[in-house]
C-alpha positions as CSV (number, residue, x, y, z in Angstrom):
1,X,3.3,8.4,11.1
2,X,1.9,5.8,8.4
3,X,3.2,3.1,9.1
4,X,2.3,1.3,5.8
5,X,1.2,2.9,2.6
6,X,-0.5,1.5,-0.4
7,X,-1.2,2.7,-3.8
8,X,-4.2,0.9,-5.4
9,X,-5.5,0.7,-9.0
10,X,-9.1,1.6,-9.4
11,X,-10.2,-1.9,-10.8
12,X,-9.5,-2.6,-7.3
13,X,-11.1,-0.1,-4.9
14,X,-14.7,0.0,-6.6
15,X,-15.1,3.7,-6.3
16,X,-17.4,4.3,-8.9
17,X,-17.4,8.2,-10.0
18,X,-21.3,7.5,-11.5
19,X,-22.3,5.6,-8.2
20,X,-21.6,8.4,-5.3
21,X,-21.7,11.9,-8.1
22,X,-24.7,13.3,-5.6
23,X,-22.4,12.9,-2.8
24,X,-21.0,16.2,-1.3
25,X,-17.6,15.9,-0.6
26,X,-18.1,14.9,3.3
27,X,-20.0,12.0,2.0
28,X,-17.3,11.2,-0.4
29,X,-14.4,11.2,1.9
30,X,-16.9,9.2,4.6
31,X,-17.3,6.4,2.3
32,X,-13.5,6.0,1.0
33,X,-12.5,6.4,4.6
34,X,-14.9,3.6,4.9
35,X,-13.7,1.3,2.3
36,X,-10.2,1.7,3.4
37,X,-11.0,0.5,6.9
38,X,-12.5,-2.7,5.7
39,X,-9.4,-3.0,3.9
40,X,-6.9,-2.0,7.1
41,X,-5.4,0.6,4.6
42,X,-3.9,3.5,6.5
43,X,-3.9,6.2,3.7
44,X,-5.2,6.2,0.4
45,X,-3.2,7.7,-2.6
46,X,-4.9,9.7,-5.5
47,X,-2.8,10.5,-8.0
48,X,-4.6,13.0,-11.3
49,X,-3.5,10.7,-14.2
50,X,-4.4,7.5,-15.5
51,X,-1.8,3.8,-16.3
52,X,-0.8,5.0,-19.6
53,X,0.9,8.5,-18.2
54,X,-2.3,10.2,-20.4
55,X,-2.1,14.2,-20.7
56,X,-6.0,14.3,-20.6
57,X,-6.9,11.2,-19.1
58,X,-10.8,9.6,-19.2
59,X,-13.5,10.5,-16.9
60,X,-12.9,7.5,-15.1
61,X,-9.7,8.0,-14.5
62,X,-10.4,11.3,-12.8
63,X,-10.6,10.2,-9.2
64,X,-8.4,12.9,-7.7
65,X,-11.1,15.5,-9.3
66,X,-14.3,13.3,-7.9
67,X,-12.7,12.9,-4.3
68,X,-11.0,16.4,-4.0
69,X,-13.3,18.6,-6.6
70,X,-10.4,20.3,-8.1
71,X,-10.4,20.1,-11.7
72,X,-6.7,21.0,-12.5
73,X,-4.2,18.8,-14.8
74,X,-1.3,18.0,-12.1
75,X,-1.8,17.4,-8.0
76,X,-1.7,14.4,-5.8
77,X,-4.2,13.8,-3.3
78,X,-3.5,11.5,0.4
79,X,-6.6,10.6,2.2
80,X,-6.2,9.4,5.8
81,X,-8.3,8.6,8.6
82,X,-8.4,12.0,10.2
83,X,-6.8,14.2,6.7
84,X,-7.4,15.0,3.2
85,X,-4.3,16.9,1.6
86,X,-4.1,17.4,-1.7
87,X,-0.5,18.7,-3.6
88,X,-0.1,20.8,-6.8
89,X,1.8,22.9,-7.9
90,X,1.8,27.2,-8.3
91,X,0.3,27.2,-11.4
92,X,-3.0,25.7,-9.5
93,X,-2.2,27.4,-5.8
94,X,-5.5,30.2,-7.0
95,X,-7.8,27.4,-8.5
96,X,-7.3,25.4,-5.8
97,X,-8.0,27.5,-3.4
98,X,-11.5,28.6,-5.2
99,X,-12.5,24.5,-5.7
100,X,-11.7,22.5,-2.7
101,X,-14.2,22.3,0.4
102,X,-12.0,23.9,2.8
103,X,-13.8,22.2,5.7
104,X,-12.5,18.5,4.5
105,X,-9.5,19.1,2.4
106,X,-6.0,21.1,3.3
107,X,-4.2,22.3,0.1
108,X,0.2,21.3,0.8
109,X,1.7,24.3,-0.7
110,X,5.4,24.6,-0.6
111,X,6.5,24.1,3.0
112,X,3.5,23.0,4.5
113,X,3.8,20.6,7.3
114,X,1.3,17.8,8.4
115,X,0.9,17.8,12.4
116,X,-0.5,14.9,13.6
């Protein structure tokens, strides 16, 4: 269990889209998992839109597609030390499926349960 969880703005967790774009997505979630350490942060929430609630938010607001690779409209995405789970809904269950690296990230659908 988490036993503290943080949400953090991007002007705070330089995490820089341009910066690690040759990255696979190993690499990806081997560096945030990094950054969070030096910061003691348990889990690392990714959530698909920007401050101002945007329909089609800005590329640089698009950290949950950088991290995760899935390039839907709506889903959350929680990045621990030893997970990578991203949440959205039906509409997305297919696309999903096709985009995420299924060898780093789990996609939650409906009554998924995390096991430790």
């Amino acid at each position: 269990m988490l036993s503290r969880l943080f949400f953090i703005r991007a002007l705070n967790f330089p995490f820089s889209c341009r910066l690690y774009s040759n990255m696979n997505p190993g690499e990806k979630l081997e560096k945030l998992r990094g950054l969070m350490k030096e910061r003691n942060l348990q889990a690392y929430v990714i959530p698909s839109g920007d401050d101002h609630m945007s329909e089609n938010p800005p590329l640089a607001f698009k950290r949950r597609e950088f991290i995760t690779g899935f390039t839907g409209s709506a889903g959350t995405a929680l990045v621990t030390a030893s997970k990578a789970l991203l949440w959205t809904d039906g509409r997305y269950f297919v696309q999903a499926d096709k985009e995420l690296d299924k060898e780093h990230w789990t996609l939650m659908k409906d009554c998924n349960i995390i096991q430790n």
